[in-house]
C-alpha positions as CSV (number, residue, x, y, z in Angstrom):
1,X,2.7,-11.6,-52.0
2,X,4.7,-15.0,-52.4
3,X,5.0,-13.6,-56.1
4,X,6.6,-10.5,-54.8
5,X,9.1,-12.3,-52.5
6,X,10.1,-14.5,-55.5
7,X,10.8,-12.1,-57.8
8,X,13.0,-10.0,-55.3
9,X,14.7,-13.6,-54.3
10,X,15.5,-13.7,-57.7
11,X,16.8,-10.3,-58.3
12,X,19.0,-10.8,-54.9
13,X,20.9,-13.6,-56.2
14,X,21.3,-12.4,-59.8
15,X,22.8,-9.4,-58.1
16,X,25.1,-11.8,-55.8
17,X,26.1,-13.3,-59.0
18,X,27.2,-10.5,-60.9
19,X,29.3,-9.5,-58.0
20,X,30.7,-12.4,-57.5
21,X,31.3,-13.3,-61.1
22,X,31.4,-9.9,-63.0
23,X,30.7,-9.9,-66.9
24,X,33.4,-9.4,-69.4
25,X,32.7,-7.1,-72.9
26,X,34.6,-8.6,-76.1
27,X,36.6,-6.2,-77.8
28,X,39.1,-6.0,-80.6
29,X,42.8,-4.6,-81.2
30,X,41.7,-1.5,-82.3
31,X,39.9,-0.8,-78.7
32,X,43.1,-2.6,-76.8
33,X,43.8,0.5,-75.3
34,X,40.5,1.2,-73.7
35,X,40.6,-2.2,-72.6
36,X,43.5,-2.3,-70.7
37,X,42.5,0.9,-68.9
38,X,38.9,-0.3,-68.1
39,X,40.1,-3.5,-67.1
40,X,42.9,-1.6,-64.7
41,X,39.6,0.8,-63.3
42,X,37.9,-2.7,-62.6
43,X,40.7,-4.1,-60.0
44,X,41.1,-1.1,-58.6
45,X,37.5,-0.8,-58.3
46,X,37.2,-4.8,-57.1
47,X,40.1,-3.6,-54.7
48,X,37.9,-0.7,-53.2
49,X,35.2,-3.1,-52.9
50,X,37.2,-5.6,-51.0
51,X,38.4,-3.0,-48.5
52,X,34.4,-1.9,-48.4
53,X,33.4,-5.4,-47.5
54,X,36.4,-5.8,-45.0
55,X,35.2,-2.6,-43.3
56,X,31.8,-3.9,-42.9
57,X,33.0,-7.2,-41.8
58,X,35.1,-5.5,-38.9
59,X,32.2,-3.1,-38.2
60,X,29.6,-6.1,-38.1
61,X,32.1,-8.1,-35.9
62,X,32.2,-5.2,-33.8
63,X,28.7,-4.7,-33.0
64,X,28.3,-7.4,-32.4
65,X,31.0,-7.8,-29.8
66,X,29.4,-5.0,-28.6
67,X,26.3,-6.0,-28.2
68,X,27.4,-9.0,-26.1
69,X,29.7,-7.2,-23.8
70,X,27.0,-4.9,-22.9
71,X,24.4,-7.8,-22.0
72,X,23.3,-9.0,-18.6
73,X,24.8,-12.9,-20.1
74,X,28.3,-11.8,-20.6
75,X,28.3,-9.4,-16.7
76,X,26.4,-11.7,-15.1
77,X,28.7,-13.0,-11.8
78,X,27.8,-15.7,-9.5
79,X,26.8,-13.0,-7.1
80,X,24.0,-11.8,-9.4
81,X,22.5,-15.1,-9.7
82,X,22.4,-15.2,-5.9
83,X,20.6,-12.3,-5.6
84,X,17.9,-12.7,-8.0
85,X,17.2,-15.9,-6.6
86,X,16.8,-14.7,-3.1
87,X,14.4,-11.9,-5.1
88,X,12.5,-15.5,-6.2
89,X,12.4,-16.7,-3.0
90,X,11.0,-13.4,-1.5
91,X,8.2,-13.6,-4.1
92,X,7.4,-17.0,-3.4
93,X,6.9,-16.3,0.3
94,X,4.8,-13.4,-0.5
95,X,2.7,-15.0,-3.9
96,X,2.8,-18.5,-2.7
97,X,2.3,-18.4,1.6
98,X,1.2,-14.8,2.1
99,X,4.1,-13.7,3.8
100,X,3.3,-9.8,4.4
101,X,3.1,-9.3,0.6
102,X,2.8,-5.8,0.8
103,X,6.4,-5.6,1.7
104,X,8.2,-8.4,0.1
105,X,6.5,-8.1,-3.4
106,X,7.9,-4.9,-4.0
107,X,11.2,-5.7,-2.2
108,X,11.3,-9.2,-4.8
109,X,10.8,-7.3,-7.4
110,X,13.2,-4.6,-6.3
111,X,15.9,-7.5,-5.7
112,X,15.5,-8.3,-9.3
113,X,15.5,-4.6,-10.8
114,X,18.6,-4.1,-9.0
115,X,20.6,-7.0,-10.2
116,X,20.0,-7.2,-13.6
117,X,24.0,-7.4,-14.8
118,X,25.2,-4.5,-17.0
119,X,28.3,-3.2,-17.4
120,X,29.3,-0.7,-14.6
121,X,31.4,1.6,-17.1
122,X,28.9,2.0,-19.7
123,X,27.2,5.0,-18.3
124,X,24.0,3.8,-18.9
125,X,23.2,5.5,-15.5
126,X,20.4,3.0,-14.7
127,X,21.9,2.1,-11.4
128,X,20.6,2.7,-8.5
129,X,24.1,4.4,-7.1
130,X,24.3,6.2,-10.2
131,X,24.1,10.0,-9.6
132,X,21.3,11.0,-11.8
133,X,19.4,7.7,-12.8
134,X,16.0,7.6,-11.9
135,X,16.6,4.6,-9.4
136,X,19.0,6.9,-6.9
137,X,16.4,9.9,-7.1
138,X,13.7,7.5,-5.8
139,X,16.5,6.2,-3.3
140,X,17.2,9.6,-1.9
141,X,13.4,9.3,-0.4
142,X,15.4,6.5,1.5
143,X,18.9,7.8,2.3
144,X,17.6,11.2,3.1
145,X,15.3,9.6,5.6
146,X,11.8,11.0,3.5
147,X,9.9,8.1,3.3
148,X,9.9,6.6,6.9
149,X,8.0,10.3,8.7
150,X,5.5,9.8,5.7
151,X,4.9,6.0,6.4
152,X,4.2,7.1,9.6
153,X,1.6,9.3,8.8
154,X,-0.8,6.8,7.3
155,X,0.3,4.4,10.3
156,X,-0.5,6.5,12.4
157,X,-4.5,7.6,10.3
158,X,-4.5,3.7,10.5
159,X,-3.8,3.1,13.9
160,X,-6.9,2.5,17.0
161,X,-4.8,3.2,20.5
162,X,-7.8,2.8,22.0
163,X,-7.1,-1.1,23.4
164,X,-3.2,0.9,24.8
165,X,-5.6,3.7,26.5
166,X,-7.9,1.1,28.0
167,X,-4.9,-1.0,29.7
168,X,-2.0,1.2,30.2
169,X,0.6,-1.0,31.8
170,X,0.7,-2.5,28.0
171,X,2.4,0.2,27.1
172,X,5.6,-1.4,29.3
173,X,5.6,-4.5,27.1
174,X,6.4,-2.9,24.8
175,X,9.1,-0.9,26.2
176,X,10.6,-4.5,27.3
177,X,10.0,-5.7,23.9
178,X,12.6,-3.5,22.7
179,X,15.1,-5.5,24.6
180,X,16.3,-6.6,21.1
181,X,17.8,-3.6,19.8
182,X,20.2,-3.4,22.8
183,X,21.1,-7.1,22.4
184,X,22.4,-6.5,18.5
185,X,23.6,-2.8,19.7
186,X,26.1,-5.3,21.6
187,X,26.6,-7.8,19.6
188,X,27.6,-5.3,16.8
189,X,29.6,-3.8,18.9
190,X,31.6,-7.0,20.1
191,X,31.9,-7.8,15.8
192,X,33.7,-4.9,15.3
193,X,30.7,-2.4,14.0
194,X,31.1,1.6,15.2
195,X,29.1,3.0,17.5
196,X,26.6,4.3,14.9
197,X,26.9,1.2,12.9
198,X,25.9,-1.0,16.0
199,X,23.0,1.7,16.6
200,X,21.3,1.3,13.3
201,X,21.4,-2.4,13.4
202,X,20.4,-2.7,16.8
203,X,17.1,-0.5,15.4
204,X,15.9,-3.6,13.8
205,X,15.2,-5.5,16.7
206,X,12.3,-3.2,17.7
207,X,10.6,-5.0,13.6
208,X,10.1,-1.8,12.7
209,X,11.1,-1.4,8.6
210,X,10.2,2.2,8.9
211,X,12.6,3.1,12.1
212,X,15.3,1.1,10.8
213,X,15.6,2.7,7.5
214,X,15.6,5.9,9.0
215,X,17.7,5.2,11.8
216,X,20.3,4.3,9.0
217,X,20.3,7.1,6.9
218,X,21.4,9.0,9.6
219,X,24.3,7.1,11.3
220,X,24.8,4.3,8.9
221,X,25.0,6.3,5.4
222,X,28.3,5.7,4.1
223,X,29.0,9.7,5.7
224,X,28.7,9.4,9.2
225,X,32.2,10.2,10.7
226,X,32.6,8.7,14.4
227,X,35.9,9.5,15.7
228,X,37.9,9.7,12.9
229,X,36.4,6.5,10.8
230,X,33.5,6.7,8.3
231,X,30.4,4.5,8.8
232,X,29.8,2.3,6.2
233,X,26.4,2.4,3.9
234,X,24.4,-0.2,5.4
235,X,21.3,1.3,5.0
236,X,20.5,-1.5,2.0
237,X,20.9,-4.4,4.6
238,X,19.7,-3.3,7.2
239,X,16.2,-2.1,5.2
240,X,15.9,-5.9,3.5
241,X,17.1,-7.4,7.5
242,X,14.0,-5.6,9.0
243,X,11.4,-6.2,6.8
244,X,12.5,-9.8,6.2
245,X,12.2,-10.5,9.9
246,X,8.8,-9.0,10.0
247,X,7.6,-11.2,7.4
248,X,9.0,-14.2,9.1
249,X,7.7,-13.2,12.5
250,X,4.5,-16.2,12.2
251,X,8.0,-18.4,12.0
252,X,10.1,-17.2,14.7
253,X,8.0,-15.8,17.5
254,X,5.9,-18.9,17.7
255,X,8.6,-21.7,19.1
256,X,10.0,-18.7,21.7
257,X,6.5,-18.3,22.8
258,X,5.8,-21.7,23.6
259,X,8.7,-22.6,25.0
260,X,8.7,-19.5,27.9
261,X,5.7,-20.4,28.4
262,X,3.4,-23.4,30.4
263,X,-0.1,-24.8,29.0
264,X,-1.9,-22.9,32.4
265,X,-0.5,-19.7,31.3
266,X,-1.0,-19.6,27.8
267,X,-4.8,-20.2,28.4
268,X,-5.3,-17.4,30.8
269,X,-8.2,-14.9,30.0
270,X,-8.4,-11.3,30.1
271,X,-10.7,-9.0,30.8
272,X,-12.7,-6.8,28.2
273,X,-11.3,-4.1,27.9
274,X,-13.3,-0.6,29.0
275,X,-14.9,1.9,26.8
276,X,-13.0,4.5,25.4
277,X,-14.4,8.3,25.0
278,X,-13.8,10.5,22.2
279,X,-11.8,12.9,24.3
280,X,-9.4,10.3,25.6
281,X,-8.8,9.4,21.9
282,X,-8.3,12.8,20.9
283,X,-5.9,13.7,24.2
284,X,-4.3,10.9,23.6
285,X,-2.0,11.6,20.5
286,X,-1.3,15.4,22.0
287,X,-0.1,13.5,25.2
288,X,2.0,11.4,23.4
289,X,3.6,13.8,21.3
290,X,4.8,16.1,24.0
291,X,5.4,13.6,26.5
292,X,7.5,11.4,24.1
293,X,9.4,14.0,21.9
294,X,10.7,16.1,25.4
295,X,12.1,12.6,26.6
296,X,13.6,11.9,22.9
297,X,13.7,14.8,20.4
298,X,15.5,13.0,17.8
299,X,12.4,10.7,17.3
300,X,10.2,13.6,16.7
301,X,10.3,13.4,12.9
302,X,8.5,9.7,13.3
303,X,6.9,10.2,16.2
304,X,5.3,13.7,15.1
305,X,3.8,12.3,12.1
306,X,2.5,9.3,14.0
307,X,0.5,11.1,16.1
308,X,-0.4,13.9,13.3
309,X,-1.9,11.0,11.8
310,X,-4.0,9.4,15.0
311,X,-5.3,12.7,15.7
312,X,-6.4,13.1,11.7
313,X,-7.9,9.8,12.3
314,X,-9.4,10.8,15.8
315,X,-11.1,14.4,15.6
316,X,-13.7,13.7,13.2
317,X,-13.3,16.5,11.0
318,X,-10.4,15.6,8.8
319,X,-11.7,12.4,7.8
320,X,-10.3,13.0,3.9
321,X,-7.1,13.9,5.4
322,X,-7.0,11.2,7.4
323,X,-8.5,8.8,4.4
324,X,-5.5,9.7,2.2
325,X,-3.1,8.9,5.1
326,X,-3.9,6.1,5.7
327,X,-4.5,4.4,2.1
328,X,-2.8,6.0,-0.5
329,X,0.0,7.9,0.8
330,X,0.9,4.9,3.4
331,X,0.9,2.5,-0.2
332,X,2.9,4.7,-2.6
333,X,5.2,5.0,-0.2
334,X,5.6,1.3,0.6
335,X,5.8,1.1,-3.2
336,X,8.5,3.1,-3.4
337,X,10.3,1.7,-0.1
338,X,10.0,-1.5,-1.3
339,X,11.6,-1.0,-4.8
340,X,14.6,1.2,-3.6
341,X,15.2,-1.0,-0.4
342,X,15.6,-4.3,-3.1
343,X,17.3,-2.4,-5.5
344,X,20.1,-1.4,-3.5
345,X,20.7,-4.5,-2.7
346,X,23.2,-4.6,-5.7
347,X,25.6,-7.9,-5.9
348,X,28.9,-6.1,-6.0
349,X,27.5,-3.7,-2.8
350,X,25.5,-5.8,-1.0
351,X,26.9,-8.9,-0.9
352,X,29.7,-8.6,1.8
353,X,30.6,-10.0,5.5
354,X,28.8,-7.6,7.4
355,X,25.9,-7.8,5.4
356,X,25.9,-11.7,6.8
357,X,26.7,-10.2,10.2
358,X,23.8,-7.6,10.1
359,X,21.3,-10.5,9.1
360,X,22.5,-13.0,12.0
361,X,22.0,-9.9,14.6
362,X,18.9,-9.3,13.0
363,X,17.5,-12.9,13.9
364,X,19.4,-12.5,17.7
365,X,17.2,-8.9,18.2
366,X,14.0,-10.4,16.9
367,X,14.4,-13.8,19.3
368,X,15.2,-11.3,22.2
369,X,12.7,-8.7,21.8
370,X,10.2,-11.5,21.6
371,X,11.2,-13.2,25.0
372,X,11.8,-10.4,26.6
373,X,7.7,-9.3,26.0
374,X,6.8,-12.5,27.3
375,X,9.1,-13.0,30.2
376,X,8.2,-9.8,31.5
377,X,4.6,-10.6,30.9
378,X,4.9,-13.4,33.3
379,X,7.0,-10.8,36.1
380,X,4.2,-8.4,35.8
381,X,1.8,-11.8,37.1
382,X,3.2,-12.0,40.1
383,X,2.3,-8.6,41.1
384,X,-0.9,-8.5,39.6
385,X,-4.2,-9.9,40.7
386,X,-5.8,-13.1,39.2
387,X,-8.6,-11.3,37.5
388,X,-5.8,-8.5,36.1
389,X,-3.2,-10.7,34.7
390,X,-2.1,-10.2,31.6
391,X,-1.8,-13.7,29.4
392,X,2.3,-13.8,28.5
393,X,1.6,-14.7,24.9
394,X,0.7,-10.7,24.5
395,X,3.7,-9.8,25.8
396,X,5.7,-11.3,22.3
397,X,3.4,-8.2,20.5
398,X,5.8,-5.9,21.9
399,X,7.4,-5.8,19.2
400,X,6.5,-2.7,16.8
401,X,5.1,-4.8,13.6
402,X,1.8,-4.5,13.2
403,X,-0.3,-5.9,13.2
404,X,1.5,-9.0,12.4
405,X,2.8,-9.8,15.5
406,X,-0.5,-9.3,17.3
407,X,-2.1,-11.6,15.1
408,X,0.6,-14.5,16.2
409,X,-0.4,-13.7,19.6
410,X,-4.2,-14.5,18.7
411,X,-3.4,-17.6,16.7
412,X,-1.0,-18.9,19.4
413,X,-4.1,-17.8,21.7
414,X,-6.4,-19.9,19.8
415,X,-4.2,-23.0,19.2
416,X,-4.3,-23.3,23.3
417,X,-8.0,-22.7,23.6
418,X,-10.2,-22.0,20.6
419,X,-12.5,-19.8,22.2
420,X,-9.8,-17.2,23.9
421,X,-9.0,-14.5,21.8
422,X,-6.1,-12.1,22.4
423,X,-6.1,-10.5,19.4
424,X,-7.6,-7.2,20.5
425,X,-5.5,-7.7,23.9
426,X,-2.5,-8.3,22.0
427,X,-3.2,-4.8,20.1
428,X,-2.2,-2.5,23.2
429,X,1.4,-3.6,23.5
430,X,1.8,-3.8,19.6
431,X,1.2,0.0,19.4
432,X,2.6,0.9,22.5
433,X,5.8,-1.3,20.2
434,X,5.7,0.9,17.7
435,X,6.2,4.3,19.9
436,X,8.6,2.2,22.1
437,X,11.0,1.4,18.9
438,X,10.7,4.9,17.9
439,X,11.9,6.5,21.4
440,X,14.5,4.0,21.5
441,X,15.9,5.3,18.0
442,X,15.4,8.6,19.3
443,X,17.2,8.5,22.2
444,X,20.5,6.8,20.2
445,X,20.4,10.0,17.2
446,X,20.1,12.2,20.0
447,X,23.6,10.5,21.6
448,X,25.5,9.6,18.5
449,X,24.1,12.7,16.5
């Protein structure tokens, strides 16, 4: 082998040599003729050869040029960089402290995927706004409002109502929990957001991804016309505001909690709850259905697959149905929410005023939602009597993200006294969150439809 590779070294520069330096044939005055005309073939040949190596030169250059301008390097903006370190951070929370890594792995990663720099007039069509590119026909699951009814579903297969059947008057912290999404509906409102604008980010006060994305796509797509002005696309900030906020909810439900609340109340104990039957766990999803869907039809795509879900869950006899549901249907679908939620949240789109706006509503909803659970915890008290009440700390799992939000209510149980646990307590008004969140977005497509 090394003998190969000298032997073609050597022919490589003999051939650079004979370019370089061609040979000259001795001739006499008899062949002076031929000479001259060989020797006037040779410049024009050298000439030809110049231009030859010239043309490659420029071609070469070109490429290469080419090759640069079409790189991430030479597109990359300030504004990318930002974004693919907040698609760092996200990871980190997720890898590193466990943050609800179901979500925000697939949302990193999507941050990532969609701010890779490329040149936006190449044509590539790799972006996720790009008609055609595979990116925008997973998206469509989001802007056509696909994937939220299906995440539903396996919610729903996943989902026990049996702690909201057993105490009912649960189910009204959670319709106070939803306090939130009227809170932002204002504030939008007051920042200069249309009506359907405000409505979509007022959704993500109830911390419920799902509900929020769908919410979105259908007042908040970049189409919705609202007396004479089009609504913005904020589907993409809205989606990453949500699910952020319900990662971070061990972070900011905690300090509200404590500080509405006194040492006596937060160790208050309930009672077990009572026995459930089969039939009350079957009626209770055909209930629902009807009961919610007459008051708000416009929440009966979310709502009708919830419940489909529960009752594949509840009857006994679709228990591959309600297997699929609630495993892998419920995870490709977070797969492919995840990715096209961080994807589209593209530097040059996402990166904007109201984007900032939507996140600092976002926090507002999510700290208003949670007191009003627990203040209205501590009203229903005083009408209750001592072996009913209801500890407030509960009252914060109003919220619709589950079962995260429950689980703060347990640990924030436990940190008071460390043999009271409210996480099966705490389970009623999470659910009853989740239907509460979904009336509420209901009721505003049905207005602003």
């Amino acid at each position: 082998m090394k003998k190969a590779i000298t032997v073609f070294g050597a022919l490589l520069i003999l051939a650079s040599i004979s370019w370089i330096f061609p040979v000259k044939n001795p001739g006499n005055s008899k062949t002076a003729g031929v000479e001259l005309n060989s020797a006037s073939n040779q410049v024009e040949g050298q000439s030809n050869g110049e231009n030859e190596s010239t043309d490659f030169s420029k071609a070469a250059t070109g490429g290469v040029r080419k090759f640069w301008e079409d790189s991430g390097f030479h597109n990359a903006t300030p504004k990318h960089l930002l974004m693919i370190l907040a698609g760092l951070v996200f990871l980190y929370l997720s890898i590193r402290h466990g943050f609800e890594p179901l979500l925000l792995v697939p949302i990193g990663m999507g941050i990532l995927i969609g701010n890779v720099p490329f040149a936006l007039d190449a044509g590539l069509g790799i972006g996720i706004y790009e008609k055609g590119s595979v990116l925008n026909y997973l998206y469509f699951g989001v802007t056509a409002g696909i994937y939220p009814p299906l995440i539903f579903l396996g919610l729903g297969a996943l989902t026990d109502f049996s702690y909201l059947i057993s105490n009912p008057k649960t189910l009204l912290l959670g319709a106070v929990a939803q306090l939130g999404i009227f809170v932002a509906l204002l504030g939008a409102l007051w920042l200069g957001f249309t009506l359907p604008e405000a409505a979509s980010i007022g959704i993500i006060g109830g911390a419920d991804g799902p509900t929020a994305i769908f919410t979105a796509s259908r007042l908040a797509n970049g189409v919705k016309i609202w007396n004479g002005i089009t609504s913005a696309n904020l589907i993409g900030p809205i989606a990453i505001a949500a699910y952020s906020y319900m990662a971070l909810i061990p972070i900011i439900q905690p300090p509200v909690m404590r500080l509405l609340t006194t040492k006596k109340e937060r160790l208050i104990r309930m009672k077990a709850p009572r026995q459930v039957s089969t039939t009350e766990k079957i009626l209770f999803p055909i209930i629902g259905l009807l009961l919610t869907c007459f008051i708000a039809p416009g929440a009966l795509p979310l709502l009708g697959m919830l419940f489909l879900g529960n009752i594949l869950r509840e009857s006994g006899v679709t228990r591959r149905l309600a297997e699929t549901a609630r495993n892998s249907l419920i995870d490709i679908c977070t797969i492919l929410v995840g990715l096209t939620v961080g994807a589209s949240t593209q530097a040059d789109v996402f990166l904007t005023p109201k984007s900032l706006m939507i996140f600092g509503l976002g926090a507002c909803a999510f700290v208003f939602s949670t007191a009003g659970g627990v203040l209205f915890a501590k009203l229903m008290n005083l009408f209750l009597k001592p072996e009913n009440r209801v500890n407030p700390l509960i009252g914060s799992a109003g919220v619709s993200a589950v079962p995260a939000a429950a689980r703060v209510s347990q640990v924030e149980g436990l940190r008071a006294d460390p043999t009271n646990h409210l996480l099966m307590h705490a389970m009623g008004p999470n659910v009853a969150g989740v239907i509460g969140s979904a009336v509420a977005a209901g009721i505003l497509l049905s207005f602003l439809a």
